[in-house]
Structure formats: structure tokens, C-alpha cells
C-alpha positions in Angstrom: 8.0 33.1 -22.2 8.9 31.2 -25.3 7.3 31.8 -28.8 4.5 28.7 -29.7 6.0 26.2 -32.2 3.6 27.9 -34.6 4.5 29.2 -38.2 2.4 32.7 -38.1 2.3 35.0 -41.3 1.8 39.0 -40.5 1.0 41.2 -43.0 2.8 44.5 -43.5 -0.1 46.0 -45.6 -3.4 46.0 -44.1 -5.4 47.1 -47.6 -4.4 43.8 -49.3 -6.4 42.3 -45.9 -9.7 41.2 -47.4 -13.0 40.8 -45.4 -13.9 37.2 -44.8 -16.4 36.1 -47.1 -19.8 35.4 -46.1 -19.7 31.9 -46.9 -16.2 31.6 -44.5 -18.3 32.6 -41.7 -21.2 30.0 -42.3 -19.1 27.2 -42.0 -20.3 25.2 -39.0 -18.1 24.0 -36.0 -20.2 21.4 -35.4 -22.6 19.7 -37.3 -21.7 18.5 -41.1 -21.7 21.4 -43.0 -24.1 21.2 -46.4 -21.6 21.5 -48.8 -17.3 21.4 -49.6 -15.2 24.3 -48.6 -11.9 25.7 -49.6 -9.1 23.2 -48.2 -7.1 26.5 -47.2 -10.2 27.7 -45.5 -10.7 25.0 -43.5 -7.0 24.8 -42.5 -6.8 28.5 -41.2 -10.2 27.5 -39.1 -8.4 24.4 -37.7 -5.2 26.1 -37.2 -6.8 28.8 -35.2 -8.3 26.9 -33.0 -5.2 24.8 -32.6 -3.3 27.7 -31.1 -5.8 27.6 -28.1 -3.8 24.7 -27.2 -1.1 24.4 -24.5 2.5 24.2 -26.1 3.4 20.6 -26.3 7.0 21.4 -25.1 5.9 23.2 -22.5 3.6 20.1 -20.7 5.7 19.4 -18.3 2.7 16.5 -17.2 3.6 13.8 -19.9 5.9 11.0 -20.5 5.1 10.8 -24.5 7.5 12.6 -26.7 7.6 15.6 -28.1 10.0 16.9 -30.1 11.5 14.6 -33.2 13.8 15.4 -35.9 12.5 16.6 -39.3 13.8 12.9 -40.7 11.8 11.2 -38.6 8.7 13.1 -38.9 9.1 12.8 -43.1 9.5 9.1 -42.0 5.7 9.4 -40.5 4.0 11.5 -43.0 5.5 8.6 -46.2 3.8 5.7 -44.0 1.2 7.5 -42.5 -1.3 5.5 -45.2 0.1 2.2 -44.3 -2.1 0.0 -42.8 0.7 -2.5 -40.2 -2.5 -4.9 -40.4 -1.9 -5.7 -44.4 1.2 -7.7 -43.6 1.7 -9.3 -47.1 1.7 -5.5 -48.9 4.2 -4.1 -46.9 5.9 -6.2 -45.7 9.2 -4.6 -45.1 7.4 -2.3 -42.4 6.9 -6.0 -40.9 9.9 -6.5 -40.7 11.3 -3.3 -39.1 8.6 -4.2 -36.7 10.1 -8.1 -36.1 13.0 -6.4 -36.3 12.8 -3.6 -33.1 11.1 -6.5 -31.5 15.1 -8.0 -31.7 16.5 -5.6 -30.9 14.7 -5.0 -27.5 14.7 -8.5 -26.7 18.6 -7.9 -26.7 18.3 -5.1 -24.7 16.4 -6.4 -21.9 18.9 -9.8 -21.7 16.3 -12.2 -23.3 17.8 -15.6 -22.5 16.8 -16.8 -26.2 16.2 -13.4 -28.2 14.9 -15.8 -30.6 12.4 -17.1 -28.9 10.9 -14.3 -27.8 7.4 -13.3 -28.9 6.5 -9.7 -29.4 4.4 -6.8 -31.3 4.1 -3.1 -31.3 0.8 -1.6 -29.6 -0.7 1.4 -29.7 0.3 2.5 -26.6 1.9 1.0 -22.7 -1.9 0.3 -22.3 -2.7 -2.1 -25.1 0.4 -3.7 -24.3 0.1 -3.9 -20.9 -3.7 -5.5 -21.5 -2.1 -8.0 -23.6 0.5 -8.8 -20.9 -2.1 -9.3 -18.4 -4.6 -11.5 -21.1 -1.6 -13.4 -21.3 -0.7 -13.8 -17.4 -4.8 -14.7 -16.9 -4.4 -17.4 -20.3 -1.9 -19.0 -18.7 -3.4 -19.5 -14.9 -6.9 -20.3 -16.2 -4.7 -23.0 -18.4 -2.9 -24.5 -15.2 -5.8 -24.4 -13.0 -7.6 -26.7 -15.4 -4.8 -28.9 -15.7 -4.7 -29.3 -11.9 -9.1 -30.0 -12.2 -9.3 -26.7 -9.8 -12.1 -24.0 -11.1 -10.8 -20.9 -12.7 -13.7 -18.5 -11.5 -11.7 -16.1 -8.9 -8.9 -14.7 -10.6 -6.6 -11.8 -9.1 -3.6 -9.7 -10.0 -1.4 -8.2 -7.0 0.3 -5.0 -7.9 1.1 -1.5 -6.1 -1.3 1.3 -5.6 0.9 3.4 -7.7 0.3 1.5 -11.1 -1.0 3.6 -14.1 -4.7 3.5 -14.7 -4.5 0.9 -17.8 -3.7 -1.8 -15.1 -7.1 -0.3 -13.6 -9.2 -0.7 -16.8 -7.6 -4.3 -17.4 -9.0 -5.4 -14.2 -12.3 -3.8 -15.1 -12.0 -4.9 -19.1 -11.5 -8.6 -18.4 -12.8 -9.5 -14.8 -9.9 -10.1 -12.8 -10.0 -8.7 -9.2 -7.2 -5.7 -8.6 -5.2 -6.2 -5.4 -3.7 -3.0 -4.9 -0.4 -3.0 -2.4 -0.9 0.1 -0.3 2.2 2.2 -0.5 3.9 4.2 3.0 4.9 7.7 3.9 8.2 8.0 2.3 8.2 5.4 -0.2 5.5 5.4 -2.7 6.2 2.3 -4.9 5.6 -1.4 -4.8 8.1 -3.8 -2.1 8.4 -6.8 -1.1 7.9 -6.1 2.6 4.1 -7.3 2.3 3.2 -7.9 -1.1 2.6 -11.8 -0.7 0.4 -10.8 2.1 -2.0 -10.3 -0.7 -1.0 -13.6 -3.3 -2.5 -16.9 -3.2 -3.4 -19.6 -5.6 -5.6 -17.6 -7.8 -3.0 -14.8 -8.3 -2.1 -15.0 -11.9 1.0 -12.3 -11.4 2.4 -9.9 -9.6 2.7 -6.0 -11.9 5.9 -4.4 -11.0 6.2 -0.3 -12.3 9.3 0.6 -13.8 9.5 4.1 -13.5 6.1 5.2 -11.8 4.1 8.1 -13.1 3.5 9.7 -9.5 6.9 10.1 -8.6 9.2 8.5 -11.6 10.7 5.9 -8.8 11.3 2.1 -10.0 9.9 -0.6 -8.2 12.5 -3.2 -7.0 11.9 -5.7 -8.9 14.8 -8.1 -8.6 13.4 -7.9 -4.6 10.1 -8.8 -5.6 11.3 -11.8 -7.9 13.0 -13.0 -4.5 9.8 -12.6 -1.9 7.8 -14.5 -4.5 10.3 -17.0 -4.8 10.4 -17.5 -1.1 6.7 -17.9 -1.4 6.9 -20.6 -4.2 9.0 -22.1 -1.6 6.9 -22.3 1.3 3.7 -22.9 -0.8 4.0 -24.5 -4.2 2.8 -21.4 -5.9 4.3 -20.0 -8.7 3.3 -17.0 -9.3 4.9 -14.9 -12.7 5.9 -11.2 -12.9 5.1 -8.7 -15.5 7.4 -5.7 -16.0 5.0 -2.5 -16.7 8.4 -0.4 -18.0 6.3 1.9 -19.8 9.1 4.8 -19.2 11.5 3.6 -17.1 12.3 0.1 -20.1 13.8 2.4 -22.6 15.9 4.5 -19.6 17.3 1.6 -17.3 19.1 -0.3 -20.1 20.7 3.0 -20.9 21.9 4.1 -17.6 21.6 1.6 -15.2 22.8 -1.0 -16.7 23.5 -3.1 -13.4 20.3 -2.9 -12.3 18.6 -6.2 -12.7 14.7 -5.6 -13.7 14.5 -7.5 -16.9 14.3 -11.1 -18.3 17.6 -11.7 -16.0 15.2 -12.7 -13.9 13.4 -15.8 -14.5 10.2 -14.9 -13.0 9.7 -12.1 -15.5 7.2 -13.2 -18.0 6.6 -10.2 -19.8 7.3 -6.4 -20.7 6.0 -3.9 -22.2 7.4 0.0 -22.7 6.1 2.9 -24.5 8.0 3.5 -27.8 6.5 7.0 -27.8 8.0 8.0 -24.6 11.5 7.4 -24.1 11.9 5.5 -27.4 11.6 9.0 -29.3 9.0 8.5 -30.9 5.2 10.7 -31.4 2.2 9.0 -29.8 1.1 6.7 -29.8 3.4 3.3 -30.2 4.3 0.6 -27.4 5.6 -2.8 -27.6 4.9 -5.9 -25.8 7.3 -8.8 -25.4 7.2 -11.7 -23.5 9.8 -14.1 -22.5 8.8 -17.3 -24.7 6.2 -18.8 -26.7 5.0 -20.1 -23.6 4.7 -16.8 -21.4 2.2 -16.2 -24.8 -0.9 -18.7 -25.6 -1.6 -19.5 -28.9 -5.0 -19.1 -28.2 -4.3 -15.4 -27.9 -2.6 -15.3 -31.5 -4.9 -15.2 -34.6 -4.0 -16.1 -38.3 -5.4 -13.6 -40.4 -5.2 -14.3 -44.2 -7.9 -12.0 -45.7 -5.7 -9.2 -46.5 -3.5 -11.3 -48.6 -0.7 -13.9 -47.2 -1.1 -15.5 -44.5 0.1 -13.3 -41.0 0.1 -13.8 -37.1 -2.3 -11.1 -35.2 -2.1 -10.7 -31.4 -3.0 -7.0 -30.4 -6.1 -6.0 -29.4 -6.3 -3.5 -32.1 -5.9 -4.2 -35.6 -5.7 -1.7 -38.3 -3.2 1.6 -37.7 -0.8 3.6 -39.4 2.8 1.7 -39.8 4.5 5.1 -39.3 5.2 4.9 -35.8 6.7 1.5 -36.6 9.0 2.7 -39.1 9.7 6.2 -37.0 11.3 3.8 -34.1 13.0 1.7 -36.3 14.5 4.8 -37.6 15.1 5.7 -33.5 16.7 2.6 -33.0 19.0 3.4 -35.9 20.1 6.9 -36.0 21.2 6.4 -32.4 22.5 3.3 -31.4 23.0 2.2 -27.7 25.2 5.5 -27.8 23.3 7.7 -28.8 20.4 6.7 -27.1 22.2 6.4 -23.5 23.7 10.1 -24.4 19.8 11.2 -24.9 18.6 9.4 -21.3 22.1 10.9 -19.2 20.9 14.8 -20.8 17.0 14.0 -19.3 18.3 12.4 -16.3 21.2 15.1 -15.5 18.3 18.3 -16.5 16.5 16.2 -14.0 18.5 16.3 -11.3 19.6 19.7 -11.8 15.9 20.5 -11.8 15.0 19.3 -8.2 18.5 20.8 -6.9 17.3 24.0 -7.7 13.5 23.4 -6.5 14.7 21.9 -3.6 16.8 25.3 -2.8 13.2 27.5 -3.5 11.1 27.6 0.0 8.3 26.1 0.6 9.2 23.3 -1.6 10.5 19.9 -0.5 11.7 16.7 -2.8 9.4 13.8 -2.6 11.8 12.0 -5.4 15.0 14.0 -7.4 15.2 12.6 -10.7 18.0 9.5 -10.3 15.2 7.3 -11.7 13.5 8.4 -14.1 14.2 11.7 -15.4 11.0 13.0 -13.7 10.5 13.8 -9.9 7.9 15.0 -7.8 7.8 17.8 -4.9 5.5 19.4 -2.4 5.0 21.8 -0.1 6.9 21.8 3.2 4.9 20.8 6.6 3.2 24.3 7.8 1.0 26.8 6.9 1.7 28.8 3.3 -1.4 30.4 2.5 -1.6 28.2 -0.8 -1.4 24.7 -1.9 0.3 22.7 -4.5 -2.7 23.4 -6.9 -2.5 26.8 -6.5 1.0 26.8 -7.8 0.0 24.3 -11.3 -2.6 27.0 -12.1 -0.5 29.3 -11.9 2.0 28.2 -13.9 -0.2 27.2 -16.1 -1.3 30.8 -16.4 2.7 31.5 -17.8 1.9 28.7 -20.2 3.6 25.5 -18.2 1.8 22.8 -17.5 2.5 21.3 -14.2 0.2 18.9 -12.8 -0.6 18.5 -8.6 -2.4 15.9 -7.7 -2.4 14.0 -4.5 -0.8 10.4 -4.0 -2.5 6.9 -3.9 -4.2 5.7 -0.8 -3.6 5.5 1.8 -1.2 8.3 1.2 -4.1 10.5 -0.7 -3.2 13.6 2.0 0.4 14.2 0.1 -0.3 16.0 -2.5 2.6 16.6 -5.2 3.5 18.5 -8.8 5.4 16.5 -10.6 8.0 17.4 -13.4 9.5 15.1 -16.6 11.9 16.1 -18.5 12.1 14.5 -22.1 14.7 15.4 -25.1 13.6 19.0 -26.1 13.4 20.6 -22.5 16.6 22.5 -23.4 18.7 24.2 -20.6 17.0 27.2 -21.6 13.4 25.8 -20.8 14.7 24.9 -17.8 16.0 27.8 -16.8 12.6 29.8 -17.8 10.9 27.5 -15.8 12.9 27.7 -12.8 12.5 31.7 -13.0 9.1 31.3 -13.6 8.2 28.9 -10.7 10.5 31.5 -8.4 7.9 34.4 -9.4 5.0 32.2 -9.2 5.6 31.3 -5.3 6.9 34.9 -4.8 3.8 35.9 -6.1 1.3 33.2 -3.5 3.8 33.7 -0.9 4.5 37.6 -0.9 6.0 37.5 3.0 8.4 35.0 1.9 11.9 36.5 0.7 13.3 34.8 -1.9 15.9 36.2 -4.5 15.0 37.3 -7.9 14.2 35.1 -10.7 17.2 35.4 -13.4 16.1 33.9 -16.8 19.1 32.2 -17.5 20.0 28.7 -18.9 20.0 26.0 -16.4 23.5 25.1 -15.6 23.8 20.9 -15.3 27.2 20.6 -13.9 
């Protein structure tokens, strides 16, 4: 197994090794302690109990990133104290931040880059809240203009969204309408989804990249089923692109793939900066087509910190260093550089599943031509273990691998699913793919299966 990315001093001479003072030992873990203690005192304490943590680039569960380059973490730590709120101090980190917001309205074929209106977040899920505040805003407005009562409010969207589409719903009293999903395709289309629209649906929330299975939703397909339906009924009905992964990866290697603000009914996207964007937790970005896919009643002027500044997140003070750590993304790789980063995930990816796929019991559920992440099971029949078996397990060998079962009414498939992000080197990979061979050996001792070789992970 690899070493933990932990800097550990061992000492050659154990008579220089001093007992720990009583006071060391008194220091509580947790309840205030009475008095100070030594700084270096209380780092070792932390630090210890740090290591009890899971490897970061081992977790083989999460999007976010994990692994930056030495610049870019200096970057964080001379901003860390730099509140993004207190526009008029710094205001150069304001305009790195005006400035990404640019550059990703260029990427995703803004109309009018321009014109677009957007902000970084702390996350997909603050930005995804703000898309959906805005998608509400902006029904509740028409409905009033049209003397109709704005009480009943509902947003359709597949039963594979993330959870933050969950706690909008919850958070600002809008009834979810969850697509069901099918055997086989576990994803949001068109086939039925304005079974579930009518006049108080104030969007429809397509998934760009789910985090089941890593698949895209079709989006330009939806766009055209809820054009038909404008059509036949006089509603019109906006989209909102949740590209929380797959926003930073399409634009890179799909580049025919029409998802974006191509398509007129997209209102609004947001994406995670701290996933594919190469950048620490937690940063996202919002973004919405016009000034008119955003209300001004959503956007406050706040002068109290000096100047005079727009505000329109539902957060307010943070650190600028995430800011400032994707500017520096957007810069040190280009379009380039960034496409090379998404075809080394994607093609690890694929490589991946080939080789799970060749490992029985296990089947592919996706393989990794979306997002570079996929999902896999356990072929139908009897094993003698189950797909949770095999994440503890692994987990036991330091991977994290989560299993978990699909959304309803698919909840009987039960999948692990795998992402690979820059830093899971060939290496990783091929420690993982000896490891996960050992692993099902181990649960499956009848089955014959060939050695595990530790080896890097060939991707060609």
C-alpha cells in the first residue's frame, strides 16, 4: 500500500526521547482548556489525530480535488485572510473573480459573454440554491404578471440529482418532482419528463455528470421535449444545467456535445471549481444566461465594508483563496492544458472499468466515457457477498470505495462507484486493481481468478 502524504520524523536515538510532560497530557480534547499551550504541542496533538484519517488520494468516493501543485497551494495560504466580501480592499481578487466568471461564460458558448451574470460559491450546492432562487424569482414574477397565485410551486428533475437539489426543495418550499429513472439507464430523459410539468413548474434540473454513475443527462433532448410542450401548451418552462463535474469536463472533451447556453432554454449553470476545476474545497460558480435569467431582487448592494459592491450568494464572508487558486487554474493551463488533464482521468477511467469488467463477479453499470468515474456491481447470481462487503474491505487496505444502492425505483441495484481525478496516477491504479483482485479472491475463495500483479496500469 502506498505511504500516507504525511511528513513523519523518527528518531535514531531513543535517550534524547523525553517523557511527555504532565501538563501535555492534561490538555483536554474537548472542553476549553483553562489556560494556553505550546503551539508545537498542540500541533503534534492535532497532527496525530489527523493521521487517523483516510488518505485523501486514496478516496476513491469524491469528486472534489485532491492533489494541487505547491504554486497553487502558496497561492491559498497568501489569501487565505482575505475576506472576497470586502470588495473595495481587494479588489484585484474581485476581479480574478469577474474575471473566471469570463472566462466560463466563453466556455460554455454564452450568446453575450457580456451579459452574463455570475459569482463564485462555496460549493455546486450554494450555487445550485441560487440557480433554483432564481428559476422560483422568476415564475412567482410571471405568474403575478399573468394575475395567477404563486402558492404551488414545483421543480421537475431526475431521481438521480445530488442531495443539494433535495435540501433546495426543503430550504425554500418548492415541491420536488423526482423523474423515476429505468433498469439500464439511471439518468434523467425526455421519454416522460413533461409527464410531470405544468404551469407551476418553474424548471426542469438536468445532471451533467451524475454522482451515481458519472452519466450525463441529455440535455439538448430535454430542451426539445419541453419545447414541444411549450408548443402544445403555452408553457415555458426554463432549464438549469446542475454541471457540478461534468461543466469543467464536457467543454474539454466533448466539445460537440450540446449541453450549454447553445441552447436557449438554458437559464443557468453552475459547476464545482473544486472538482474538475483543480481546485481544494470548497469553490463553485454560478452563472446564468442574462440579467434577466437573475432578479435584481436577489442581488444586494452592500456598502458597509467600504465602496459600494453587488452581493448575490447566500453566503457572505469567506476566504478569497479559492478564488485566486482557480484563477491561477485557469491560467497555468489553458484550454490545453486543461483538456490534457480531463483526457488522463477519462482514459485511467476507462482503463479502469476494462480491467474490472475482466474480474468475475463484477459487471459495468457505466465505463467511464462520461465522466471519468463509473459504477459496477455484482453479476446476477449467488456470491456469498455483496457489493458492501467488497467497500469495507477495501477500505480495510486503505481505499475508499463507496456501495450504495441506486435511486428509486431502482433502489435493489446496488453499485461501488469509482472517480478518477488528477493524482490517481497509473500506479494507484494499478495498486488498486491488485488490490480489488485480492479482495474478491479473498470473499469469493471458490472463484479462480489469476494473481494480483502490482503493476502500473497500462492506458493504451
Amino acid at each position: 500500500m502506498p505511504i500516507p502524504d504525511t511528513d513523519v520524523v523518527f528518531a535514531t536515538d531513543f535517550d534524547t526521547l523525553a517523557p511527555p510532560a504532565a501538563t501535555d497530557l492534561l490538555v483536554p480534547l474537548d472542553e476549553l482548556p483553562e489556560s494556553a499551550s505550546s503551539p508545537d504541542l498542540v500541533l503534534r496533538r492535532v497532527r496525530d489525530e489527523l493521521m487517523l484519517d483516510g488518505n485523501a488520494r486514496l478516496n476513491l468516493a469524491t469528486f472534489v480535488t485532491t492533489w494541487m501543485e505547491p504554486q497553487a497551494r502558496q497561492l491559498m495560504a497568501d489569501t487565505a485572510e482575505k475576506n472576497l466580501a470586502d470588495r473595495a480592499e481587494y479588489p484585484q481578487i474581485t476581479a480574478m473573480e469577474e474575471r473566471c466568471v469570463r472566462m466560463l461564460a466563453r466556455l460554455w458558448h454564452a450568446p453575450r459573454p457580456e451579459q452574463v451574470r455570475g459569482c463564485s460559491t462555496t460549493g455546486s450546492s450554494e450555487a445550485a440554491m441560487l440557480g433554483g432562487l432564481a428559476l422560483k424569482r422568476r415564475w412567482q414574477a410571471r405568474r403575478r404578471a399573468q394575475g395567477k397565485d404563486t402558492a404551488r410551486p414545483n421543480l421537475v428533475m431526475g431521481a438521480n440529482v445530488q442531495v443539494c437539489w433535495k435540501k433546495f426543495a426543503n430550504y425554500f418550499e418548492v415541491e420536488p418532482r423526482y423523474v423515476p429513472t429505468e433498469p439500464g439507464c439511471y439518468h434523467l430523459t425526455p421519454d416522460t419528463l413533461t409527464a410531470y410539468c405544468d404551469d407551476n413548474t418553474i424548471g426542469v434540473v438536468t445532471v451533467l455528470g451524475s454522482t451515481f454513475d458519472g452519466s450525463y443527462d441529455p440535455v439538448a433532448d430535454i430542451c426539445m421535449a419541453l419545447d414541444g410542450y411549450q408548443a402544445a401548451t403555452g408553457t415555458d418552462i426554463p432549464v438549469h444545467v446542475d454541471g457540478a463535474s461534468g461543466a469543467m469536463v464536457a467543454p474539454f472533451l466533448d466539445p460537440h456535445l450540446m449541453w450549454d447556453f447553445q441552447l436557449e432554454r438554458v437559464a443557468s449553470i453552475n459547476t464545482s471549481g473544486h472538482k474538475y476545476g483543480h481546485v481544494f474545497p470548497g469553490l463553485g460558480w454560478a452563472l446564468w444566461r442574462d440579467a434577466e435569467a437573475l432578479p435584481d431582487e436577489l442581488v444586494f448592494e452592500v456598502d458597509y465594508l467600504g465602496g459600494r459592491s453587488p452581493s448575490f450568494t447566500l453566503n457572505f464572508s469567506r476566504p478569497g483563496a479559492h478564488v485566486v487558486a482557480q484563477y491561477y487554474s485557469f491560467l497555468r493551463y489553458g484550454f490545453e492544458g486543461l483538456r490534457t488533464l480531463a483526457i488522463q482521468s477519462r482514459t485511467t477511467a476507462r482503463a479502469l472499468a476494462t480491467r474490472i469488467r475482466a474480474i468475475p463477479p463484477y459487471e459495468l453499470v457505466t465505463d467511464g466515457s462520461e465522466l471519468p468515474a463509473f459504477a459496477f456491481r455484482l453479476a446476477h447470481g449467488t456470491h456469498g457477498f455483496t457489493v458492501f462487503d467488497v467497500s469495507h474491505a477495501m477500505r480495510a487496505r486503505g481505499w475508499h470505495l463507496p456501495a450504495y444502492p441506486l435511486p428509486s425505483p431502482c433502489q435493489d441495484v446496488c453499485v461501488l462507484r469509482l472517480v478518477v481525478r488528477t493524482g490517481f496516477t497509473a500506479e494507484l491504479a494499478g495498486m488498486f486493481i491488485a488490490d480489488l483482485t485480492e479482495v474478491t479472491r479473498q470473499l469469493h475463495p471458490g472463484r479462480s481468478m489469476p494473481a494480483p500483479i502490482v503493476k502500473p496500469l497500462t492506458t493504451a
